[in-house]
C-alpha positions in Angstrom: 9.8 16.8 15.5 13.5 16.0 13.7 15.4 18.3 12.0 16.1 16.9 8.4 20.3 17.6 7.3 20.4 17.5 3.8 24.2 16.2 3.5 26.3 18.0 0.9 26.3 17.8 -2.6 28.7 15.5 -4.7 32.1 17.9 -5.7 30.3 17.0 -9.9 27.0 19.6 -8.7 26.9 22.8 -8.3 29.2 26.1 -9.3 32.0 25.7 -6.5 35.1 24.2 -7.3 35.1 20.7 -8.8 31.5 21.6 -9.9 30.9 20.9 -13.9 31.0 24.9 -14.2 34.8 25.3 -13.9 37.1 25.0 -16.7 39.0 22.0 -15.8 35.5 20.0 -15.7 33.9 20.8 -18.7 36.6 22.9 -21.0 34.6 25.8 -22.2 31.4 23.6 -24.0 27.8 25.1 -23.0 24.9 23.8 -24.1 23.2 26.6 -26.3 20.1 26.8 -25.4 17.9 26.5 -29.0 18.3 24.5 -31.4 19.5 26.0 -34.8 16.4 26.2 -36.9 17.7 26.6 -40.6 16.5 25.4 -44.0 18.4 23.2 -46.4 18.2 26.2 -48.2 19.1 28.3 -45.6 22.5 26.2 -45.3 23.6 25.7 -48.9 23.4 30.1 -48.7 25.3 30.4 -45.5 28.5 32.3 -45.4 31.8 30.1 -44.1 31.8 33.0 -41.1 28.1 31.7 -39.5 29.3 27.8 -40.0 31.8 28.4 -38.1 30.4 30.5 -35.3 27.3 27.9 -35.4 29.5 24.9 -35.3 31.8 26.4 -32.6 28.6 27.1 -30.7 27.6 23.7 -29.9 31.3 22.0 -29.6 31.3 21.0 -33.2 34.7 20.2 -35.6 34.8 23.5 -38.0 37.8 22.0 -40.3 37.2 21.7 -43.9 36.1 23.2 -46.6 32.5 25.6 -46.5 30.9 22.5 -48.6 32.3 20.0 -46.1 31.3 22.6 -43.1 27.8 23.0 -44.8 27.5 18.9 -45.2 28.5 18.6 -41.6 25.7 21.5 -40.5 23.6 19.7 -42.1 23.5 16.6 -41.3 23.8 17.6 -37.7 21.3 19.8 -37.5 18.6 18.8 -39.9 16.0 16.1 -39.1 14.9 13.8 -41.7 11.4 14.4 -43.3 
């Protein structure tokens, strides 16, 4: 029977350098791992300090006012009924 050599993985996969892990690949952007799960409610109470961390969290623009931030949020993050 053959041996089977797996060749090695394209520079793009994996943690070593060149993979998407290092800073230069991806800048610092990681995919949170849940989705945000707020009301409309919950949104128009929010305080500017949690828009911003939320937005920052998932790569988001935080400039603006906290009605602009709170528009943005939600229109990002809410699905349609």
């Amino acid at each position: 029977m053959e041996s089977v050599v797996r060749p090695p993985p394209p520079p793009s996969v994996g943690n070593g350098p060149g993979g998407p892990h290092t800073k230069e690949r991806c800048g610092n952007f990681q995919m949170p791992l849940h989705y945000p799960r707020y009301t409309g409610a919950e949104y128009q109470t929010m305080p500017e300090w949690k828009l911003d961390c939320l937005l920052r969290e998932y790569g988001l623009p935080i400039t603006g006012d906290v009605e602009q931030k709170r528009k943005f949020a939600m229109g990002a993050f809410l699905w349609p009924n």
